[in-house]
N, C-alpha and C positions, 0 to 999 in steps of 0.2 A: 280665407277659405282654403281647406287643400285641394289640391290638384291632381287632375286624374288625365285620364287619357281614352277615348271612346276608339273600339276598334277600328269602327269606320275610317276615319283618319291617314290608316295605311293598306287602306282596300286596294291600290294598284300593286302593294306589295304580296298582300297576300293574295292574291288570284294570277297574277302574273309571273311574280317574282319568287314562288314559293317560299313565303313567311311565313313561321309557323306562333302558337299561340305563344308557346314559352321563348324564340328569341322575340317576339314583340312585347313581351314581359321583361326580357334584359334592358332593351331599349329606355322602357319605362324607368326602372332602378336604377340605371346608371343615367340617365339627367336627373335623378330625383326631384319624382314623382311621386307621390300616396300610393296610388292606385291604378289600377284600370278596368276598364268596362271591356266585357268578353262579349264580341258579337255573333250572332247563331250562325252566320255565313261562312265562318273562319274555322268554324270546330271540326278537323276528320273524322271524328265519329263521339258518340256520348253513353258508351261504356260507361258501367261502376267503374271498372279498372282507370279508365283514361280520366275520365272528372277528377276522382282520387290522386292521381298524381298531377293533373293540373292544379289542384289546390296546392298541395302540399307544395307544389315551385314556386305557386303565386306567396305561401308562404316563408319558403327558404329566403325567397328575391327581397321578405322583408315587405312585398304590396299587399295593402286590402283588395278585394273583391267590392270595388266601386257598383257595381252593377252590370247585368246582362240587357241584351240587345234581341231584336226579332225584327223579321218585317212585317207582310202580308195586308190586312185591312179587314176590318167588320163590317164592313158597307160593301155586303155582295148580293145582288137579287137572288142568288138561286139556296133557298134556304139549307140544302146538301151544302152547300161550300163554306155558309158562313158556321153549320155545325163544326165542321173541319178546321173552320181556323180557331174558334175558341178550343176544342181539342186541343189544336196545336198549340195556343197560349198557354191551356194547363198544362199540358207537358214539358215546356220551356219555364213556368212557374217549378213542377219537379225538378227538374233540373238544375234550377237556379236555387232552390231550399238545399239540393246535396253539395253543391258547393260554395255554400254560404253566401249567397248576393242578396244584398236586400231590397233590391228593387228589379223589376223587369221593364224594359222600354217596349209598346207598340204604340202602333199608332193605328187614326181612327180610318183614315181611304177618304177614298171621295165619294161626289154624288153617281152613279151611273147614269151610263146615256141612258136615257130611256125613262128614269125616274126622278123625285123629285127630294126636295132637299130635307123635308119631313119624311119621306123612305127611309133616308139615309142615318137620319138623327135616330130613329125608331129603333135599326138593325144594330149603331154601332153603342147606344146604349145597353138595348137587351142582350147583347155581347159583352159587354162589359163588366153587366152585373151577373150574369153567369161567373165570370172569371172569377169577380171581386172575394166571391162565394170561398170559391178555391184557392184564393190568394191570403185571404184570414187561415184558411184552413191549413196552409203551410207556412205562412208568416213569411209572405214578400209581398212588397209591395209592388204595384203598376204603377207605373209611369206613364201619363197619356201625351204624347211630345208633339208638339204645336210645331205640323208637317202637313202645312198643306189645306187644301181639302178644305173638310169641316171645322175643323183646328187650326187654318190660315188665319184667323184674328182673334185675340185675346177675350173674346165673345164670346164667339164660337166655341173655342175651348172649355170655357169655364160653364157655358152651357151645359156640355154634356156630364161635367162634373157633376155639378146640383142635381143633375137628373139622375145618374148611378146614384149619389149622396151614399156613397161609403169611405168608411176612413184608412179601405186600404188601395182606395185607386187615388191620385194625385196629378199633378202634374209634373211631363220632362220640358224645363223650360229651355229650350235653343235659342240663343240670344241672336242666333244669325238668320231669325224666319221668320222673324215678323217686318214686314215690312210698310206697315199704314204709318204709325208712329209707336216705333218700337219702345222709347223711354216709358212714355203711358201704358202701353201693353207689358213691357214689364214688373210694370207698380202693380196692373191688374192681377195680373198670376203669380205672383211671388208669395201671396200667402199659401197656394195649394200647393207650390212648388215641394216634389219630393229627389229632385234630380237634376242637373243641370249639362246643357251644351254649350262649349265656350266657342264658338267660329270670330274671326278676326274683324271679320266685315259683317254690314249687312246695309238693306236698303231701308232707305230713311225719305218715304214720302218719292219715291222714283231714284232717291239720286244715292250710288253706294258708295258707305263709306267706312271708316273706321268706327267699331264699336268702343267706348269711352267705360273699362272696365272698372275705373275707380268709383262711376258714378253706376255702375251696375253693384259693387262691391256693396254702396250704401243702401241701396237698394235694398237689396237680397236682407242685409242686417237689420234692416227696419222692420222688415218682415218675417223676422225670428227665423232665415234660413240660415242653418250652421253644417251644410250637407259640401261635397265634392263640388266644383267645379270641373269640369271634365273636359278637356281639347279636343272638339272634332275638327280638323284643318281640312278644309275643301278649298283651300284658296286654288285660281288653274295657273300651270305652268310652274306649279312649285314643290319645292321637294321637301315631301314631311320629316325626312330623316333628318332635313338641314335646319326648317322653318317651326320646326315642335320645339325644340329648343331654346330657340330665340324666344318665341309664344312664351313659354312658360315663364321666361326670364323678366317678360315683360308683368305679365301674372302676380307672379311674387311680389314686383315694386310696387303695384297698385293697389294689393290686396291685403286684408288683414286677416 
């Protein structure tokens, strides 16, 4: 699979240490990388003028545009807010058509206090197929990233999938967030899978450990996924500038 790199990754950099998008693009090129994924938190501003030359760097540096990134959640009681964030999803889908990403990452939220787990399936579906509407209609896909929440087990996710049942929302599979029995829950969603998070670790039945890439590798190929593998590094007390590298190195040997 090639390899990407998710913004996230160097979020202490760029909020802290002022990283900007195009040296976290150099970063990428020079370990050779494919790609990377541009997250919505990192952008100073989304100008024609500024996308246009973000592309055209991401293409100098010789990377694909792996995919864009967003937060927020579809599971909000107050129906003004959840209008607001499918809004904001279309607009980050514009976004992502002008500078050619094929895919958009959200995610679905959780249950609120106060309501119940059918509330929540309800709002982040019909959120979703609003979007989906508009994601055909510009040609990116959604990526729905198994974060928690609704989408904390390989059920849960796939659920809400068959309920949108459109072919342009999918799944972003993070191999670092499931944590029941991740191998199974991989096999589970690897057919929807339009996106991938590569973290180093994950929890396996309580106890965390190293994720086994080669048997993710076959995985993924079983399942006719031929898309990015993307590094988001949250390991704590470590530095991605030092540990993305290594990561990748490991990547390559295991993967085809």
């Amino acid at each position: 699979m090639r390899l990407s790199c998710a913004g996230y990754t160097f979020n202490t950099y760029f909020r802290e240490r002022g990283l900007t998008l195009e040296q976290y693009a150099d970063f990428c090129a020079n370990i050779g990388l494919h790609g990377v994924e541009l997250t919505q938190y990192y952008f100073p501003n989304t100008s024609t003028a500024y996308l246009n030359d973000l592309k055209r760097y991401l293409f100098r540096r010789g990377l694909e545009l792996a995919g864009t990134a967003i937060g927020g959640a579809f599971c909000l009681p107050a129906e003004e807010e959840r209008e607001k964030h499918v809004a904001f999803v279309k607009e980050w889908l514009d976004i992502s058509e002008r500078l050619g990403a094929p895919c958009l990452r959200v995610f679905a939220g959780e249950v609120p206090e106060g309501h119940t787990e059918d509330d929540a399936f309800k709002w982040a579906v019909a959120g979703l197929k609003e979007c989906a509407e508009h994601a055909e209609a510009v040609g990116v896909m959604v990526g729905l990233e198994n974060h928690g929440g609704l989408t904390a087990t390989a059920e849960g996710l796939i659920r809400i999938l068959k309920a949108v049942d459109s072919d342009w929302v999918g799944a972003l599979l993070d191999f670092g967030n499931y944590s029941r029995d991740p191998y199974a829950e991989f096999e589970q969603t690897a057919p929807y899978t339009v996106m991938t998070h590569a973290k180093p670790t994950a929890s396996f039945g309580g106890d965390h450990d190293w994720v086994d890439y080669g048997r993710v590798d076959e995985i993924m190929r079983e399942a006719g996924y031929r898309g990015f593998l993307s590094i988001e590094y949250e390991e704590p007390g470590k530095d991605a500038m030092v540990e993305v590298p290594r990561f990748a190195a490991y990547l390559r040997g295991v993967t085809r």
